[in-house]
TORTIMI-460109 format. One record per residue (C-alpha): residue in one letter; x negated, y negated, z. Coordinates in steps of 0.2 Angstrom, whole numbers, plus 5000, padded with zeros to 4 digits. Example, Ala and Ser with C-alpha at 12.3 -4.5 7.8 and 13.67 -1.06 7.14 Angstrom:
a493850225039/s493250055036/
% end
This chain:
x507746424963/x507146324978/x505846364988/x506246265004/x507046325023/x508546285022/x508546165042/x509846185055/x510046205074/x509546365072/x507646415074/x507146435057/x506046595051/x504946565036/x503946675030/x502546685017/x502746845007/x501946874990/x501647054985/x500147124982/x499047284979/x498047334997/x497547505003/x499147555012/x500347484998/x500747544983/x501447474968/x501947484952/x501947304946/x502047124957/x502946994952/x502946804961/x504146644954/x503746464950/x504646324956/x506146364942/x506146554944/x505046604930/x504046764931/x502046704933/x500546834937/x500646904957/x499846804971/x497946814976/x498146924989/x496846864997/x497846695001/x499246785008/x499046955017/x498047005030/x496747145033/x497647275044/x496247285055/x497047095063/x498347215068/x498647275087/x498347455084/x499747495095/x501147395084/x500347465069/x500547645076/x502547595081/x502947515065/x502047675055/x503047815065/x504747725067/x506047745055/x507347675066/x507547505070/x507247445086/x508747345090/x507947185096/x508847095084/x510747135078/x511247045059/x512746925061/x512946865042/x511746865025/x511846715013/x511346784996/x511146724980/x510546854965/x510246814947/x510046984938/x509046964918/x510247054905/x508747054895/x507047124896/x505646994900/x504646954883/x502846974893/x503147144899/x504547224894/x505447214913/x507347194917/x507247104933/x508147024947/x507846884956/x508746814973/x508746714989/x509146775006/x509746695023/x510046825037/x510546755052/x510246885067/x510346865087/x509046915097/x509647045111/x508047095119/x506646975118/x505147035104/x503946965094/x504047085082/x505447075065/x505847225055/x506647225041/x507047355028/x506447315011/x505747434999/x505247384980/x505247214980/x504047064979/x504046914988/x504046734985/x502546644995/x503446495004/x502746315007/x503246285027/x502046155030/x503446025034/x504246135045/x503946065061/x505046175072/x504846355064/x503946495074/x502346525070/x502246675059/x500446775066/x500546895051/x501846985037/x501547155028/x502447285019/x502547445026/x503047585012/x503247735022/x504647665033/x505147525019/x505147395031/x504647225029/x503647175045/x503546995052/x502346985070/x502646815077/x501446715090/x502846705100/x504346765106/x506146785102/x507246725115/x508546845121/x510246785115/x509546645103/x510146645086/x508946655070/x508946625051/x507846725043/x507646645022/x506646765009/x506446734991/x506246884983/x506046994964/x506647164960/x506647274945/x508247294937/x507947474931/x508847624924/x508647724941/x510547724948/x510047674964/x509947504974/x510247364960/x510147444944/x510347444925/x511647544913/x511747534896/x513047574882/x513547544866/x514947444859/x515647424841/x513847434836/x513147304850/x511947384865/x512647324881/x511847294898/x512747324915/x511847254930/x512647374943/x512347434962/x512347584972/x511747534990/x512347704998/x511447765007/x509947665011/x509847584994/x510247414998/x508447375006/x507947394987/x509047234981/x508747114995/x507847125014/x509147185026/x509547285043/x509547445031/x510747545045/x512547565044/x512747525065/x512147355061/x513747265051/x513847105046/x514646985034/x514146955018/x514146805008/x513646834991/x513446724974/x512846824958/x512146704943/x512546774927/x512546734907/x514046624899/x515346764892/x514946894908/x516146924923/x515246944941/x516347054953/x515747094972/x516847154987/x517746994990/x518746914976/x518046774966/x517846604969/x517146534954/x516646564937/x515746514922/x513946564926/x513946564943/x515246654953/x515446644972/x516446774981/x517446754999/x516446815016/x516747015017/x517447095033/x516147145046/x515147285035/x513747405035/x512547375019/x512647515011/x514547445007/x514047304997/x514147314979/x513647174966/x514147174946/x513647094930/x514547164916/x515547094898/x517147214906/x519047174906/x520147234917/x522047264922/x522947244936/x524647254943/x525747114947/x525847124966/x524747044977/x524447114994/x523347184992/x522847134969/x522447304964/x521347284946/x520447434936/x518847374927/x518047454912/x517247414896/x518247324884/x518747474871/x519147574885/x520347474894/x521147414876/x521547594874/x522447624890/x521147734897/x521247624914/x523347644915/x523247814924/x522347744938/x523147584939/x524647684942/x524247804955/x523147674967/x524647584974/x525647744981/x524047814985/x523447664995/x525347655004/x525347835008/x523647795020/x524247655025/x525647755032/x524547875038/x523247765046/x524747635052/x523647515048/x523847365033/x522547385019/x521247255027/x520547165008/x521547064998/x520947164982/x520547324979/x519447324961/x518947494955/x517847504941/x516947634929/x515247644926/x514147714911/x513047774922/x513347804939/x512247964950/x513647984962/x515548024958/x516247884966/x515747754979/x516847694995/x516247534989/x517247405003/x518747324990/x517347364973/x517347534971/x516247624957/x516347784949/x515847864935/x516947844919/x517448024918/x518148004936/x519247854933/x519847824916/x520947964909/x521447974891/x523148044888/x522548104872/x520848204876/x520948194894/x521648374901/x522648414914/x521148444926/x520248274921/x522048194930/x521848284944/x520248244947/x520548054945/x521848064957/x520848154970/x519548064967/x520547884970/x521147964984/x519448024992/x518647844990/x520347734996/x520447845010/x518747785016/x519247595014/x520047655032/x518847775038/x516947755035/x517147555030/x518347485045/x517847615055/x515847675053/x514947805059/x513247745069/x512047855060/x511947965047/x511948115058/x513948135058/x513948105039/x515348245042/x516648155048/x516548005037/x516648125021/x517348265027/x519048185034/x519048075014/x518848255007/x520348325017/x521648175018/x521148154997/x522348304995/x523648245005/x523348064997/x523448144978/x524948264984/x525948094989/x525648034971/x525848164962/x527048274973/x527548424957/x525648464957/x525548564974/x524048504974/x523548504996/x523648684993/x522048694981/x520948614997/x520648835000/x519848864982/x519048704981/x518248684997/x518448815009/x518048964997/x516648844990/x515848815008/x515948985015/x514649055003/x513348925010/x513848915025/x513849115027/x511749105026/x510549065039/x509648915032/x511548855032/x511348675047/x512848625060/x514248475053/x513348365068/x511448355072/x510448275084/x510048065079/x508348105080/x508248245069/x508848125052/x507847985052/x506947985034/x507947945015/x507548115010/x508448185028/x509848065027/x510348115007/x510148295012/x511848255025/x512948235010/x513048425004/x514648535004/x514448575021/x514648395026/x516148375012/x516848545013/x516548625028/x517148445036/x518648455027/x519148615032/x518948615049/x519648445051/x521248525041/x521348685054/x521348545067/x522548465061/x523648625059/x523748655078/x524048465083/x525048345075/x524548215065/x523048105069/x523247915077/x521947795069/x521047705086/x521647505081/x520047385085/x518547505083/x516947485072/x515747595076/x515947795082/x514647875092/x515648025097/x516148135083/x518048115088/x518647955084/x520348005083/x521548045093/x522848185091/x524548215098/x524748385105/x526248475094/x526448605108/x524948675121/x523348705119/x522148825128/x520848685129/x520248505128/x520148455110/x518348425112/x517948605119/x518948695106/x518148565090/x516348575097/x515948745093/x516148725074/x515448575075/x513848595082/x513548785078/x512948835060/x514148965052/x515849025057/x516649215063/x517449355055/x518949385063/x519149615063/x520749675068/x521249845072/x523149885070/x522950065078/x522050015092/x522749835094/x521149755095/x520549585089/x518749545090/x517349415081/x515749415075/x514549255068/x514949315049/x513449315038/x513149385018/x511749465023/x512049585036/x510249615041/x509649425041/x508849355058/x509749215063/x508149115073/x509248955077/x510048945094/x511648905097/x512548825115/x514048945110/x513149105107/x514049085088/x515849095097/x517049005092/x519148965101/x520049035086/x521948985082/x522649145072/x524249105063/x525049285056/x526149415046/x526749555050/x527649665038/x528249525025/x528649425044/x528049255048/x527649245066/x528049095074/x526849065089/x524749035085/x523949155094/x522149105100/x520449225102/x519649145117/x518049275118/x517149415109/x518849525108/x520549525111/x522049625113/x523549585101/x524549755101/x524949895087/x525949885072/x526850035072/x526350055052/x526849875047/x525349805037/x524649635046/x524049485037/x523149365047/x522649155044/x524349105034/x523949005020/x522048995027/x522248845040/x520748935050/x519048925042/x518549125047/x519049265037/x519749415041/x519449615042/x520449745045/x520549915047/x520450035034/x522450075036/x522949915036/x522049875018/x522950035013/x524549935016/x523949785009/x523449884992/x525149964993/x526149754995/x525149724980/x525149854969/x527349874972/x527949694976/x526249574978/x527549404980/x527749464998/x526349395003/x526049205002/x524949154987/x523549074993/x523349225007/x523349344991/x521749224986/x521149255003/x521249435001/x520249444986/x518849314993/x518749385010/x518549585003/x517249534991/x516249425003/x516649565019/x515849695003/x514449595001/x514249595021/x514249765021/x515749775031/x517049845018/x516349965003/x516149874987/x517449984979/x518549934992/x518449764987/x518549784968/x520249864971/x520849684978/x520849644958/x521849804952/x523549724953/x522949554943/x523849664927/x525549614934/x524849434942/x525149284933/x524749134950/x523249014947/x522549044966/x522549234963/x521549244947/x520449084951/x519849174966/x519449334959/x518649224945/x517549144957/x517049314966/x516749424948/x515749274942/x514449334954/x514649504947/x514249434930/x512549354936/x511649494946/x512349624931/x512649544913/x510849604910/x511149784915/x512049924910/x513449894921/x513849734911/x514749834895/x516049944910/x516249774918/x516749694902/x518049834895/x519049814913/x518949614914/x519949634897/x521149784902/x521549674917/x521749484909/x522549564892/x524349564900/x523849364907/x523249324889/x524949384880/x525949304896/x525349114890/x525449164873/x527449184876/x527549064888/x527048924877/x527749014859/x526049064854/x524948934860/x526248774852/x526748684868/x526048664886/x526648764904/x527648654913/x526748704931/x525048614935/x524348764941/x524948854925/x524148734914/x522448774924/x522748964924/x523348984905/x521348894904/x520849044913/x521849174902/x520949094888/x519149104894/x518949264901/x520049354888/x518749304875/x517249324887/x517749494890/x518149544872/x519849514869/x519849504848/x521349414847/x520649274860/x519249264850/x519949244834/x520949094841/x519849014848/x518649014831/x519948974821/x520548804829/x518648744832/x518548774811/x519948684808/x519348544818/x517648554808/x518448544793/x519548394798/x518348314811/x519748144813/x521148284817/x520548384833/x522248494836/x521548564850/x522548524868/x521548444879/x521848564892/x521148704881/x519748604874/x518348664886/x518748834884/x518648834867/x517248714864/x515948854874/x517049004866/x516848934847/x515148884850/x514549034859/x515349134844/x514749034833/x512748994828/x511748824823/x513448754812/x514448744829/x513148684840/x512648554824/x514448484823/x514848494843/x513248394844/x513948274830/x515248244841/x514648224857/x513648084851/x515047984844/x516348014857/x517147864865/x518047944881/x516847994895/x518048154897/x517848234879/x515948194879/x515948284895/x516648444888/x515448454874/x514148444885/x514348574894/x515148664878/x513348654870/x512548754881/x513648894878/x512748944863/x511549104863/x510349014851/x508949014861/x508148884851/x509448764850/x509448784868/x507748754870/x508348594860/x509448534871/x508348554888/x507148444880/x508448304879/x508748294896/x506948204897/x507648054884/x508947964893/x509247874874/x509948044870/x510448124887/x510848004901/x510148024916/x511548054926/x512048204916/x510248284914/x510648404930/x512148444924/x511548494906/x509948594916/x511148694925/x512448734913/x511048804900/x510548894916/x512248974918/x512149064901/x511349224901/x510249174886/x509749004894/x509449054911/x507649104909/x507348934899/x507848834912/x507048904925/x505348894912/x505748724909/x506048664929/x504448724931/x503448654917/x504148484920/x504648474937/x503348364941/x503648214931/x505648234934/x505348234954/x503848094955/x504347984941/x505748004928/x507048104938/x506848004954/x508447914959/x509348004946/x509148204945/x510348294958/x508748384964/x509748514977/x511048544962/x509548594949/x508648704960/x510248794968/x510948814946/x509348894941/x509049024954/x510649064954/x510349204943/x508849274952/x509049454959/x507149544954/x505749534965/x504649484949/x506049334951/x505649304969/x503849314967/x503949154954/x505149054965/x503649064981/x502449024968/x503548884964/x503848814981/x501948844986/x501248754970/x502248584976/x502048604994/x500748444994/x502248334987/x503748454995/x505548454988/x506448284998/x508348294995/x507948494989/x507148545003/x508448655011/x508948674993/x507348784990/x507548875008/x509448935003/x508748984986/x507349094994/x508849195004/x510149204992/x508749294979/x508149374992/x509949444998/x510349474979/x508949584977/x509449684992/x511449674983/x510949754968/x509849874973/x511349924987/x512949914976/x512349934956/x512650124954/x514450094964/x514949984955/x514450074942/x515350204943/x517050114950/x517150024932/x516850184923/x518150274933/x519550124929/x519050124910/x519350314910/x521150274914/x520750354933/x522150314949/x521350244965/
% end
């Protein structure tokens, strides 16, 4: 590759970079090229860099602080050209990338100062000498603790000129899933390299020097060198081939959109053309149909939004592809989407039921932000909210287009709204939207993407949507800086603007309890949080008040009109002894009290004729009594009576909710004495659920019809052999032996496989595990390896769990991507959760400083093995814990740790409050006792 400016009318920036080894900078290795791109021994630094003590004090103190960009200069368009190595360099072992850059940027307020993000690269030292009408460079340095590249010029930009900026640069292709980066598989025998990316979200500054923030879009021009027999794919299609592929000028984009891939993949596509829809994926894969499912469900997927957005797909293509290793789920990619394999390829013959569903959702989730996050952007990261919270509420109504029999927009309550209100019930829980200045480093920006961003977004974005009609996509915008870009239609009046009734979930932390009185007709709320006695130190504008819209039952009656709690209380009337059910089909994201007549009447709908009352409110029910329990504002037994009438229940949503809620019950009590009472009424109440399946599909030979059958006959399966159920547990060992014994014959449906899997191998000893393992490592379909993996830490050999933590620190055996998941999931087992937790400790710092970074889900780990924690002796470790790495702190974790430190902290308080209760509630239902 070159090394000269490429001239023009332009002013031309040239800069002499070579990376070196000085007091502020720290690197791992340094890299500089020869005239024909060869990797030669790093620049004297001493030719190239200046002493920092040349530098104005005062820039050097605004380039240290700042972690924004200043603005002076706004990007237009980058030229690039990368040339990733498939193969590690003979002299020191290194994948590597190497590229050339053009920016060319406007200057909108005059500065003699250029930054530019770049973290992890080396520089090219470039010969300017014949470049008579460059600006004179004064000095260049590498800052790391802001990742910028600075440039300090003699002179000054002038406002409203136009400037190229050229770089030649080296990165390390590594194995950490972020930035440009490295994954490995094996095919037919043969180790295979992918050179993939993952900019998101301030990951591009680690392939090539950019304008790192997602405000500053621009087009992109990119060409990938790569070996004879490889395919390059970016976000425009191809304009070349052979070993050198150029790709058309993206749209006006932020960075952390642009993706860049080498790989040996094939790919199929369908036959329209507006927009080319392909599905990439390694060659085996694809030759087995594992890409058809998603090829299928894109294109009604992408003309349900562009229905809903009224706005054209804006690419010509839209490329999906699926990734051996990938850190994310999916990536929003702009027209080159990346996910993980387990999340796009499906396999009609291991691949269950949930595995479609979460293909589909999934699709949806990351189309849905080709419309909103890529055409339209949010400026900073601080309203994160919007961007994934609006893809994770319109991806149920996107799957629910394509598959339509799957009722799937209803599962939005378990999935996310139950999921978030346990977080968001604490007081280290954080508002959707935060102040700009508030998120300005990495580790800040990655803590945004959490399930209060995701879910809690979703949710209340849905509720919003339930009292207006539907949204009108704003034509011509690029950028938001409000947090509502859309605008609604009314469906009827509202009491307020849409702006004072949104902001007070937005920007308060939390969300109320709604308490109604049927015999005194009042209506009141309250800031609802788990633990009743916590201190809630942040402040809120809205005193923790929120404008509720109440949608209601009363007596088996729908009421037609919402009716809105504008203050602290209300007054709605009485009932004259007609049971009152409020938030129909939870569209509000609250939850709801009563009084202690009415949950008589509720207990009495159940217990007589339970299909009275919608589904998903009988899901509500169970989830709000045990978290209102756990409040302290019902009695626990109260709350346990929600599951008496599961005997005669037979609906997903009912039994998944009360799953959810009892799996708590299992981790602060399966190592006490209330465990054994707890067991022998689980199996009294899920034996009549077990012997429903077994008719339903004529003793386990065919499949239910109904999605949410399929999911829930799973769940029949799982707790009747976790609770005891010898019939369950003679089934389940009995098909994994048969499969043992004819390892090519696995007769197992795919949608009982995980359940199985954990069951037979938590049954079973070192024979089950032995053989799971034998088969994890030869499985070809990213699904079925998944459901070993998590299958093997089921066992209650605590030495071959031991085992299996250790391979989480060999990505050869474990990949990285997985090795949280694997942590976590032995965590979850009662016999592993004290080996996890040892092994965290004992290795967290090599996982966080150098072999997890990029690729361990930090938050996910910390959050899995606490999760059990409910002694003081366990408190007591956790601060130990949190105060040995206080020097280093926790990044991404951070608020993490803090939600761990209440939860044990609350869980302690819980046990000690409710054990001999509950207690004595399981023993009075085993003893065949009425209520």
């Amino acid at each position: 590759m070159g090394k000269t400016c490429r001239v023009s009318t332009l002013c031309v920036l040239c800069v002499i970079l070579a990376l070196v080894s000085i007091a502020t900078i720290v690197t791992l290795w340094t890299l500089a090229l020869t005239d024909h791109g060869d990797v030669t021994a790093p620049w004297d630094s001493k030719t190239s860099w200046i002493a920092m003590s040349e530098i104005s004090p005062i820039i050097f103190v605004l380039i240290l602080l700042s972690y924004r960009l200043s603005m002076d200069v706004i990007p237009e368009y980058y030229n690039i050209t990368i040339w990733p190595r498939l193969s590690p360099d003979p002299n020191n072992g290194l994948y590597i990338f190497t590229g050339q850059s053009t920016v060319q940027f406007e200057c909108v307020k005059e500065t003699n100062l250029i930054l530019i993000h770049s973290s992890q690269l080396s520089y090219t030292r470039q010969d300017n000498k014949h470049m008579a009408t460059a600006l004179i460079i004064e000095s260049t340095w590498l800052q790391p603790e802001t990742q910028y590249l600075v440039i300090n010029l003699k002179s000054k930009l002038r406002q409203g000129q136009k400037y190229q900026l050229y770089t030649e640069f080296t990165g390390e292709l590594a194995d950490d899933l972020s930035g440009f980066y490295r994954s490995e598989y094996e095919e037919d025998g043969l180790q295979k390299i992918v050179a993939t990316s993952q900019m998101h979200p301030t990951y591009a500054r680690k392939t090539f020097p950019c304008f790192d923030e997602p405000a500053l879009k621009a087009i992109f021009h990119i060409t990938l060198i790569h070996p004879p027999g490889t395919v390059a794919l970016s976000n425009g299609m191809e304009r070349g081939h052979w070993t050198k592929t150029k790709f058309e000028p993206t749209k006006n984009m932020s960075t952390y959109l642009l993706a860049i891939i080498v790989s040996d993949y094939t790919y199929i596509n369908t036959t329209q053309k507006d927009p080319q829809i392909r599905i990439w994926a390694r060659r085996k894969a694809i030759d087995l149909g594992q890409g058809n499912y998603a090829l299928n469900v894109t294109g009604p997927i992408l003309d349900f939004f562009q229905s809903y957005y009224n706005i054209a797909y804006p690419l010509t293509k839209s490329d999906q592809i699926a990734l051996p290793d990938f850190y994310y789920g999916a990536m929003e990619n702009w027209g080159l989407v990346t996910y993980r394999e387990t999340n796009l390829l499906y396999d009609p013959e291991t691949s269950s039921s949930r595995n479609k569903e979460k293909t589909a959702t999934i699709i949806a989730h990351e189309l849905a932000h080709m419309w909103f996050g890529n055409l339209v952007t949010l400026r900073w990261w601080n309203e994160v909210w919007l961007n994934e919270g609006f893809a994770s509420y319109v991806s149920y109504l996107g799957a629910d287009h394509a598959e339509p029999t799957w009722n799937v927009r209803d599962l939005i309550v378990l999935d996310e709204i139950h999921k978030v209100f346990a977080v968001d019930a604490l007081t280290s829980s954080h508002p959707l939207s935060s102040n700009e200045d508030s998120i300005v480093l990495p580790n800040q920006i990655s803590e945004q993407f959490d399930v209060i961003s995701y879910s809690k977004g979703a949710a209340v974005l849905r509720m919003l949507s339930d009292v207006l009609s539907e949204p009108v996509f704003i034509q011509g915008l690029s950028v938001y800086t409000s947090p509502y870009p859309i605008l609604f239609k009314y469906n009827g009046s509202l009491p307020h603007s849409v702006d004072r009734i949104m902001s007070p979930w937005v920007l308060q932390m939390g969300f109320p309890v709604v308490t109604i009185n049927t015999a005194i007709g009042k209506v009141s709320q309250k800031h609802f949080l788990l633990d009743a006695d916590s201190n809630v130190t942040v402040k809120s504008p809205y005193n923790y008040e929120w404008l509720i819209p109440i949608r209601w039952i009363r007596g088996g009656t729908v009421q037609k009109d919402i009716w809105w709690l504008m203050e602290k209380e209300g007054k709605a009337g009485t009932h004259d002894g007609f049971w009152v059910l409020a938030n129909i089909n939870v569209t509000g994201y609250y939850r709801v009290n009563y009084d202690l007549g009415n949950w008589e009447r509720l207990f009495t709908q159940l217990n007589t004729n339970h299909k009275v009352i919608p589904v998903i409110n009988r899901a509500q029910l169970v989830d709000d009594a045990f978290s209102l329990a756990r409040a302290q504002l019902l009695s626990t037994s109260l709350a346990l009576r929600t599951t008496f009438y599961l005997s005669k229940e037979t609906e997903y949503m009912p039994w998944q909710s009360a799953l959810n809620n009892l799996d708590y019950y299992y981790l602060m009590l399966d190592r006490t004495d209330v465990y054994q009472p707890m067991q022998d009424y689980i199996r009294k109440q899920v034996t009549p659920l077990f012997l429903y399946f077994k008719n339903m599909t004529l003793d386990w030979s065919s499949v239910p019809v109904q999605h949410t059958d399929q999911y829930n006959q799973e769940n029949a399966i799982r707790m009747a052999c976790r609770s005891g159920v010898p019939e369950c547990n003679s089934l389940t060992t009995t098909w994994f032996k048969k499969w043992m014994e004819e390892p090519q014959q696995n007769m197992i449906h795919p949608n009982l496989r995980s359940v199985v899997y954990c069951s037979a191998i938590a049954a079973g000893d070192e024979a089950e595990w032995e053989f799971g393992w034998s088969q994890f490592k030869i499985a070809s379909v990213a699904n079925e390896a998944n459901k070993l993996m998590f299958a093997l830490a089921c066992t209650n050999n605590t030495e071959l769990l031991n085992r299996y933590l250790s391979y989480t620190l060999n990505s050869t055996i474990i990949r990285k991507q997985d090795a949280t998941s694997v942590i976590t999931s032995v965590a979850s087992n009662r016999a592993g959760q004290k080996l996890a937790w040892d092994f965290v400790r004992n290795h967290w710092e090599y996982m966080f400083t150098e072999y997890g970074v990029g690729s361990f889900s930090f938050a996910s780990m910390i959050t899995g093995v606490t999760a059990r924690f409910s002694t003081p002796a366990e408190l007591q470790e956790l601060k130990e814990f949190v105060e040995a790495h206080s020097a280093t702190g926790f990044g991404s974790a951070t608020l993490a740790v803090d939600q761990a430190l209440e939860r044990t902290r609350m869980n302690i308080k819980w046990l000690q409050t409710n054990k001999q209760e509950i207690l004595n509630w399981f023993n009075s239902q085993n003893g065949d006792q009425m209520q």
